[in-house]
C-alpha positions in Angstrom: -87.7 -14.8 53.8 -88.6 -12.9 51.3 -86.9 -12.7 47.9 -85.1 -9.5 46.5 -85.8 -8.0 43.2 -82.9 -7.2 41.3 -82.2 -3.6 40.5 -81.0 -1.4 37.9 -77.7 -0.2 38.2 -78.8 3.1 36.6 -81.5 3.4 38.8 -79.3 3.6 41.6 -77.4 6.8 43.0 -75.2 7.7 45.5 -75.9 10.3 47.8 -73.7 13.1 46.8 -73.0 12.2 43.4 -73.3 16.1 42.4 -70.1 17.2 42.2 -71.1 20.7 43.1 -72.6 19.2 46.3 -69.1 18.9 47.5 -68.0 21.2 50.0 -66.4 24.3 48.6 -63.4 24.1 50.7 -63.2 20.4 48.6 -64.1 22.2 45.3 -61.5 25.1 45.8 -58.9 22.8 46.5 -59.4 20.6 43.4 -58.9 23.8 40.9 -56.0 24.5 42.5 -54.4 21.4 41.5 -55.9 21.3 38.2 -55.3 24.2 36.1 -57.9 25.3 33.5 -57.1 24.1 29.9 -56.2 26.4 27.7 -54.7 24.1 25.1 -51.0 23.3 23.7 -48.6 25.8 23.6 -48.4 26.9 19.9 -44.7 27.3 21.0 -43.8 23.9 21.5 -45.5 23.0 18.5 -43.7 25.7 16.8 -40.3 24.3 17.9 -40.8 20.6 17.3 -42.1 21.3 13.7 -38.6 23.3 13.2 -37.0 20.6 14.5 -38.7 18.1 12.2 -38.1 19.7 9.3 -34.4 20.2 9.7 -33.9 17.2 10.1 -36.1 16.1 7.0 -33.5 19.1 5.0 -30.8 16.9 6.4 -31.8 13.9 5.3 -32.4 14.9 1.4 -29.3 16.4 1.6 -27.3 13.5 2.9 -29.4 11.4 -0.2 -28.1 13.9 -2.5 -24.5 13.6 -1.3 -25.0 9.6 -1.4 -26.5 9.2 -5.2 -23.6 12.0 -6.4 -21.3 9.6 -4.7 -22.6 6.7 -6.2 -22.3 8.2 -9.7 -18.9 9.7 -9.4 -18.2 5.6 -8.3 -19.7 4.7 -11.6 -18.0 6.9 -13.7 -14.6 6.0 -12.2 -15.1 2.4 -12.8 -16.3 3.0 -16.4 -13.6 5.0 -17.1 -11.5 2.8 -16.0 -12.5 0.0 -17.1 -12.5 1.5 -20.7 -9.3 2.9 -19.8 -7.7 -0.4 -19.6 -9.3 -2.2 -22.6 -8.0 0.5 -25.0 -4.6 -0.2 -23.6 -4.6 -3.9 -23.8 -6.1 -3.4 -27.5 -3.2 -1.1 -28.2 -0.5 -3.6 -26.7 -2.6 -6.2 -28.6 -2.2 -4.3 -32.0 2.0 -3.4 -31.4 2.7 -7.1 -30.3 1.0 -8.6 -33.5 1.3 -5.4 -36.0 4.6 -6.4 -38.6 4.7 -10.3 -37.8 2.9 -13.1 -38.4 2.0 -15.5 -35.4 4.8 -17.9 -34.3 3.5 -21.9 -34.5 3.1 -22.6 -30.7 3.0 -19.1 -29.9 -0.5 -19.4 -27.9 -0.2 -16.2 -25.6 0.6 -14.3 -28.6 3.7 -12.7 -27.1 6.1 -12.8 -29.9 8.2 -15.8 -28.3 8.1 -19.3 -27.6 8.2 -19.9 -23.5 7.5 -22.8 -20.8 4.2 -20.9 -20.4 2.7 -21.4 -24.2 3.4 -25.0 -23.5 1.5 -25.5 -20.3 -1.2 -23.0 -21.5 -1.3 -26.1 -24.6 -1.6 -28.8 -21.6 -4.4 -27.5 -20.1 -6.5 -26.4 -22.6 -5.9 -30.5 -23.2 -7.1 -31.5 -20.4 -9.9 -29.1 -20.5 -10.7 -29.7 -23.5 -11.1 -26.5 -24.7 -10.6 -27.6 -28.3 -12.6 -24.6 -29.7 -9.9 -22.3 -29.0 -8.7 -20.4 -32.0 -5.3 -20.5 -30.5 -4.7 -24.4 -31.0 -4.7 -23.7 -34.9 -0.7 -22.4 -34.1 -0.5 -25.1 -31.7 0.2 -28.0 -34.6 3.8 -28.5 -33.9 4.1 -32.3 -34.8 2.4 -31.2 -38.6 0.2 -34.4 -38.4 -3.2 -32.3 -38.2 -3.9 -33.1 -34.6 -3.2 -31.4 -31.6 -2.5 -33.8 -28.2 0.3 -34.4 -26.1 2.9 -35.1 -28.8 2.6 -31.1 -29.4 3.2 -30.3 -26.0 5.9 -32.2 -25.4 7.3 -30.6 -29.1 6.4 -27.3 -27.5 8.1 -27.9 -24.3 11.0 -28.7 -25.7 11.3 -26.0 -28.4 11.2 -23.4 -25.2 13.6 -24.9 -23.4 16.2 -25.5 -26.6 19.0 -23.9 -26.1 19.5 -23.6 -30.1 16.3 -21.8 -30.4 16.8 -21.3 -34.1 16.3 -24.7 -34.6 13.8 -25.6 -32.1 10.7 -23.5 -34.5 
């Protein structure tokens, strides 16, 4: 047996690998199912870069709309905000214009209540002895401020003789 020598795939060719060796009847038949190219439609690209652009006009105008929005937000809350500390510095000033603070008065609104006294308690057991408020909050007069103070404040708001309860 003899051996074969391998070939080069290049080498070899079909018979009738020229596609104008097809028969015309073939050949006619094939352009008619495949149009010749004349390219895109300008038209469709046309429409499709209107649409695209629209939508782009859309979108910076809804981002627009959005960051106004955001900065009418703003200013609302600043004024507000301003709004409100003005006032509370106004009620501040008209509850402690014309009198001097009342010992034990440590919510500073001109009268000794229940509340000054468990405000006291708490800032006890919080220790929040920084407070500028505990310097009224002396009622005992022995220079230290604990629980003898709030009991003195408790019962100074619940006197019913409040003249001599301060």
């Amino acid at each position: 047996m003899g051996r074969m020598e391998p070939r080069d795939p290049d080498a070899i060719e079909p018979k009738g690998s020229d596609p104008e060796s097809a028969p015309e009847p073939l050949l006619r038949a094939l352009r008619a199912l495949a149009p010749p190219d004349n390219g895109p439609d300008p038209q469709i690209f046309l429409a499709e870069a209107r649409r695209h652009f629209a939508g782009a006009r859309r979108r910076r105008r809804l981002a627009l709309a959005a960051c106004a929005s955001a900065v009418a937000a703003l200013l609302l809350v600043y004024i507000g905000v301003q709004w409100n500390s003005s006032h509370a510095l106004e009620e501040e000033r008209s509850l402690n214009a014309g009198s001097a603070p009342l010992v034990g008065d440590l919510d500073r609104n001109q009268r000794i209540d229940i509340l000054d006294a468990f405000a006291l308690a708490r800032m006890l057991d919080g220790a929040d002895l920084s407070s500028p408020r505990l310097a009224s909050a002396d009622l005992s007069g022995d220079g230290r401020v604990d629980r003898a103070d709030v009991l003195a404040l408790a019962r100074a708001a619940v006197s019913l003789d409040r003249g001599r309860g301060r």
